[in-house]
C-alpha positions as CSV (number, residue, x, y, z in Angstrom):
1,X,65.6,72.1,78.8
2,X,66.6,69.7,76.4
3,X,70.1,69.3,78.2
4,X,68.4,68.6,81.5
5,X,66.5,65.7,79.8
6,X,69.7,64.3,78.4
7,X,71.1,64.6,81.8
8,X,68.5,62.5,83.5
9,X,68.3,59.8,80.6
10,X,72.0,59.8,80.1
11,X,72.1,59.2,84.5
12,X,69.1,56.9,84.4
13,X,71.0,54.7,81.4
14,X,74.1,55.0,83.7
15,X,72.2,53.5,86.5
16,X,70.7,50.7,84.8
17,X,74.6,49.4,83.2
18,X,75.5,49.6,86.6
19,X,72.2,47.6,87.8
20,X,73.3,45.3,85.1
21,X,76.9,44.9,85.8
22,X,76.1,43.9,89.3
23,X,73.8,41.1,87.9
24,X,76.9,39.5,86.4
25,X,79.0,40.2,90.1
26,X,80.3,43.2,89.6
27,X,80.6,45.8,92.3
28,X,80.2,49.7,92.0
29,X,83.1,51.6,93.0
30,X,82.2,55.4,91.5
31,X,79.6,56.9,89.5
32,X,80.6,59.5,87.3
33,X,84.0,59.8,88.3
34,X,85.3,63.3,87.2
35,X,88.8,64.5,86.7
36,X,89.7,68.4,87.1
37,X,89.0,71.3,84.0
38,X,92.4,71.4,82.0
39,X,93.4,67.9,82.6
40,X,92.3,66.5,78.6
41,X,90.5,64.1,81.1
42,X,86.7,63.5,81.1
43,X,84.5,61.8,83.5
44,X,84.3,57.9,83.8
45,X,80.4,56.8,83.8
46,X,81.4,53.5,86.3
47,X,84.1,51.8,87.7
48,X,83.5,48.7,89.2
49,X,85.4,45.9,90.5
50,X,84.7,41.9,90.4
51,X,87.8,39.8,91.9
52,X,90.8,41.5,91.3
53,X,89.9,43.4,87.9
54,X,88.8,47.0,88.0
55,X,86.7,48.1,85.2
56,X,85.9,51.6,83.7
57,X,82.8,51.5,82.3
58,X,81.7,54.1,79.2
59,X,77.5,53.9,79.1
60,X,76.0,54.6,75.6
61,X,72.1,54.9,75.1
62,X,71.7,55.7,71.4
63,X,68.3,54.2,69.3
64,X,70.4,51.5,68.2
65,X,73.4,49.5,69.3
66,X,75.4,50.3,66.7
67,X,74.4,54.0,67.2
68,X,75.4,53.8,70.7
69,X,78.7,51.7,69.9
70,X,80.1,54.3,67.4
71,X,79.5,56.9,69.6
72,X,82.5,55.9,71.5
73,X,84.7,57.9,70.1
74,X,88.7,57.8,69.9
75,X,88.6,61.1,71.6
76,X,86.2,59.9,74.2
77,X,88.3,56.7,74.7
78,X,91.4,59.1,75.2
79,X,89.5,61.1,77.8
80,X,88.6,57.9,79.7
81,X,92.2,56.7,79.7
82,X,93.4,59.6,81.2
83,X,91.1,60.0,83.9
84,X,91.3,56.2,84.5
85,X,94.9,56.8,84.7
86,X,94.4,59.4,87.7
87,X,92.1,57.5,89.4
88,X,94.3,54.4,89.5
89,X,97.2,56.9,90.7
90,X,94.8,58.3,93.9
91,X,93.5,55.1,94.7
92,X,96.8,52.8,95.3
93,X,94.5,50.1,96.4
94,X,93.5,49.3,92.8
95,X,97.5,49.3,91.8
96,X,98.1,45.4,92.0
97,X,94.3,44.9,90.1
98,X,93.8,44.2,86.5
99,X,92.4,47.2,84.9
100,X,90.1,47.3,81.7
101,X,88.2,49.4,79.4
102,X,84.4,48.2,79.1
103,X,81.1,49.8,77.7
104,X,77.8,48.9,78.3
105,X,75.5,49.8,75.2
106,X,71.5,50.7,75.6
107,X,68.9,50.8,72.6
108,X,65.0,50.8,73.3
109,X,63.6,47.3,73.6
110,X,66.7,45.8,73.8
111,X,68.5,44.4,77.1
112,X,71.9,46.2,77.7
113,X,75.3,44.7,75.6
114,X,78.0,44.7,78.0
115,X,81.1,44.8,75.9
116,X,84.0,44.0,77.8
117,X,87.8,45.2,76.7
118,X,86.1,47.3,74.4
119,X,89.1,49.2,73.8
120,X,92.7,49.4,74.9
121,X,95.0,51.6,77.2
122,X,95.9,54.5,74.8
């Protein structure tokens, strides 16, 4: 039970960074982007696009921002690289575009802190 309410906050907080993102021009291109069991990669919460810069977007609702900001782990940050790295390589469309890593960070009674370049490429 208690999984099934993380699930629909954790989708609802995804849903609001992209609601967000696309008040400041950016365009959704997937929603929990998933990469294949045994990969070491994970699952990208967004991936937008504004201009010619792609961003994968790492959504953390915690009680605070800071919470929510070190909860974006190195490990976490590896897994989104990696299955950043495949989605760049099956979508050659996105090959000539800027690519970034970004987080959007939610905390109750607070507006969302979009971070951008919030890390590197590992």
């Amino acid at each position: 039970m208690i999984k099934n309410k993380y699930n629909k906050q954790g989708h609802f907080a995804e849903k609001l960074a992209m609601f967000w993102l696309m008040l400041k021009g950016w365009w959704p291109v997937a929603l929990n982007f998933r990469v294949g069991k045994g990969t070491g990669a994970g699952e990208i919460d967004l991936i937008m696009v504004r201009g010619r810069t792609i961003i994968f977007v790492e959504v953390k609702k915690r009680k605070t921002l800071v919470q929510a900001m070190e909860a974006i782990t190195i490990q976490n940050q590896i897994r989104v690289s990696k299955a950043a790295a495949v989605f760049l390589a099956g979508h050659p469309i996105y090959k000539t575009y800027q690519a970034r890593f970004d987080a959007v960070l939610l905390s109750p009674k607070r507006l969302p802190k979009h971070l951008p370049n919030a890390w590197s490429i590992l």
